[in-house]
C-alpha positions as CSV (number, residue, x, y, z in Angstrom):
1,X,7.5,-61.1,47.9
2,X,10.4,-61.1,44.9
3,X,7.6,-62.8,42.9
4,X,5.4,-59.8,43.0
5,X,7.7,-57.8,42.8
6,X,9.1,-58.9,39.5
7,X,5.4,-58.7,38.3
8,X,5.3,-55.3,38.8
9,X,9.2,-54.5,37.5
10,X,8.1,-56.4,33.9
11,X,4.3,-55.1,33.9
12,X,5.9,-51.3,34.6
13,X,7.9,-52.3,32.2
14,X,6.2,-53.1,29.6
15,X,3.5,-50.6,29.8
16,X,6.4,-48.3,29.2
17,X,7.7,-49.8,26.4
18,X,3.9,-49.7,25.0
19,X,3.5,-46.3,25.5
20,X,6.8,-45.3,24.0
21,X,6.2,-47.5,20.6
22,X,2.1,-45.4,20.8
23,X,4.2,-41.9,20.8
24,X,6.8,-42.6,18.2
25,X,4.0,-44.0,16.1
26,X,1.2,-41.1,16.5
27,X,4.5,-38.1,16.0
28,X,5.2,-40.1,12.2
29,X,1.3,-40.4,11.7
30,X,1.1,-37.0,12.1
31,X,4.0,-35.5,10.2
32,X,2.8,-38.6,7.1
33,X,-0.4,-36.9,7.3
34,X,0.4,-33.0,7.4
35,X,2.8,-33.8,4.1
36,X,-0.2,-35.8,2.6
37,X,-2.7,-32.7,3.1
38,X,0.0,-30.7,1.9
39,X,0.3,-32.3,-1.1
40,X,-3.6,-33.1,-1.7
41,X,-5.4,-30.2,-0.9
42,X,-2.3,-27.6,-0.7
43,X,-2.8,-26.8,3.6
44,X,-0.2,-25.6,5.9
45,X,2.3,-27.9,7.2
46,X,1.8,-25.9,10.5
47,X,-1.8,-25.9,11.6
């Protein structure tokens, strides 16, 4: 029973971590690539 439970704490655990790293990543993609279109093509940083 610990066994599978220990499974679940580090597989939990890790998909967290995963999905933390994924969100940080995608909200720096996104303000890399509103300041490149702003510089390029001369949008709004806010659309």
């Amino acid at each position: 029973m610990a066994i599978i439970q220990w499974i679940i704490i580090i597989v939990g655990g890790a998909i967290g971590i995963i999905s933390t790293i994924g969100i940080t990543f995608g909200i720096f993609a996104t303000i890399i690539y509103k300041i490149f279109r702003k510089i390029t093509v001369g949008g709004s940083l806010y659309d």
